[in-house]
N, C-alpha and C positions, 0 to 999 in steps of 0.2 A: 584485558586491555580495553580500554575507552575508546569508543570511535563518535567521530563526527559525523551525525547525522543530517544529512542532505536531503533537500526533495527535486527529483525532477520537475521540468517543464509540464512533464504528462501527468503523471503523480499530481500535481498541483492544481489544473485542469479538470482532472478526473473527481477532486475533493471538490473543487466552486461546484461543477456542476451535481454531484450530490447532494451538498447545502442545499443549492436553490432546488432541487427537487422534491428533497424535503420542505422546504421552506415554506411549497405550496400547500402544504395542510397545517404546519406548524412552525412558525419561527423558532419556538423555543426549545422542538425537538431536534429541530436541524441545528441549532446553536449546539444542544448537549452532543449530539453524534460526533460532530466536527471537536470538538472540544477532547471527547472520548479518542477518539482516532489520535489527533495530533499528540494526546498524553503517552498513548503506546508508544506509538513512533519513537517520542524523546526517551522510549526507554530501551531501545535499540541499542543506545551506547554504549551501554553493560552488558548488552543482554542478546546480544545479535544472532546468535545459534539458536535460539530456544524455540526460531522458527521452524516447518517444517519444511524440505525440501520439495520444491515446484515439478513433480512429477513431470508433468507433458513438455517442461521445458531440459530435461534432463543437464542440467547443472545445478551442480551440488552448492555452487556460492548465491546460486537465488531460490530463496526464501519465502515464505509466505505464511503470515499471520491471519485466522479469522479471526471476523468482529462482526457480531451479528448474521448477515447474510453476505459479506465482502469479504475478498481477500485482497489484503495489504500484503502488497509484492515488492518484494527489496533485495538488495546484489551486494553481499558481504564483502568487503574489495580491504586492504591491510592498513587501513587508518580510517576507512568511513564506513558508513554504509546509504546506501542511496534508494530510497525510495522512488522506486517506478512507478507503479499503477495503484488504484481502489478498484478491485472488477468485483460486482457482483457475480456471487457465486455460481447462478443459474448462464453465466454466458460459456461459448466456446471460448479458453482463453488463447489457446493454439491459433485459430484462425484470429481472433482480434490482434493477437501478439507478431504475427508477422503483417498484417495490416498495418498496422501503427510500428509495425520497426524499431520496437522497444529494446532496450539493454541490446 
């Protein structure tokens, strides 16, 4: 079944500020990341299981795809799916995730 992919406020957030972080050594690599990223994303729609389940958050409907050194975290819900976060892999995401009071 096809769902509609959404991005959160944070999720959306989390993407500018990885642009522009990249963007300080490369525009044109920060352009192709972002590019990369948002092309997964759109394929969530079909494909929204394929991620693997967010261990430290123990629910089974959030998700997470890596891409490179990030995980793109998203909450499978029964007509969408909604992207949450871009965390770099190297962070706690337990402690950032109840900081920011995601999903």
């Amino acid at each position: 079944m096809a769902r509609k992919v959404i991005w959160s406020y944070e999720a959306t957030d989390d993407l500018d500020a990885l642009a522009e972080y990249i963007a300080k050594d490369s525009s044109f690599y920060a352009a192709a990341f972002t590019q990369q990223i948002l092309d997964i994303s759109r394929s969530l729609n079909e494909f929204s299981e394929r991620g693997r389940v967010v261990l430290e958050l123990g629910n089974p409907n959030i998700r997470e795809l890596l891409i490179r050194e990030y995980r793109l975290i998203y909450s499978i819900e029964q007509s969408r799916v909604v992207i949450l976060a871009i965390v770099h892999g190297a962070r706690d995401l337990k402690a950032l995730w109840e900081r920011k009071n995601i999903g």
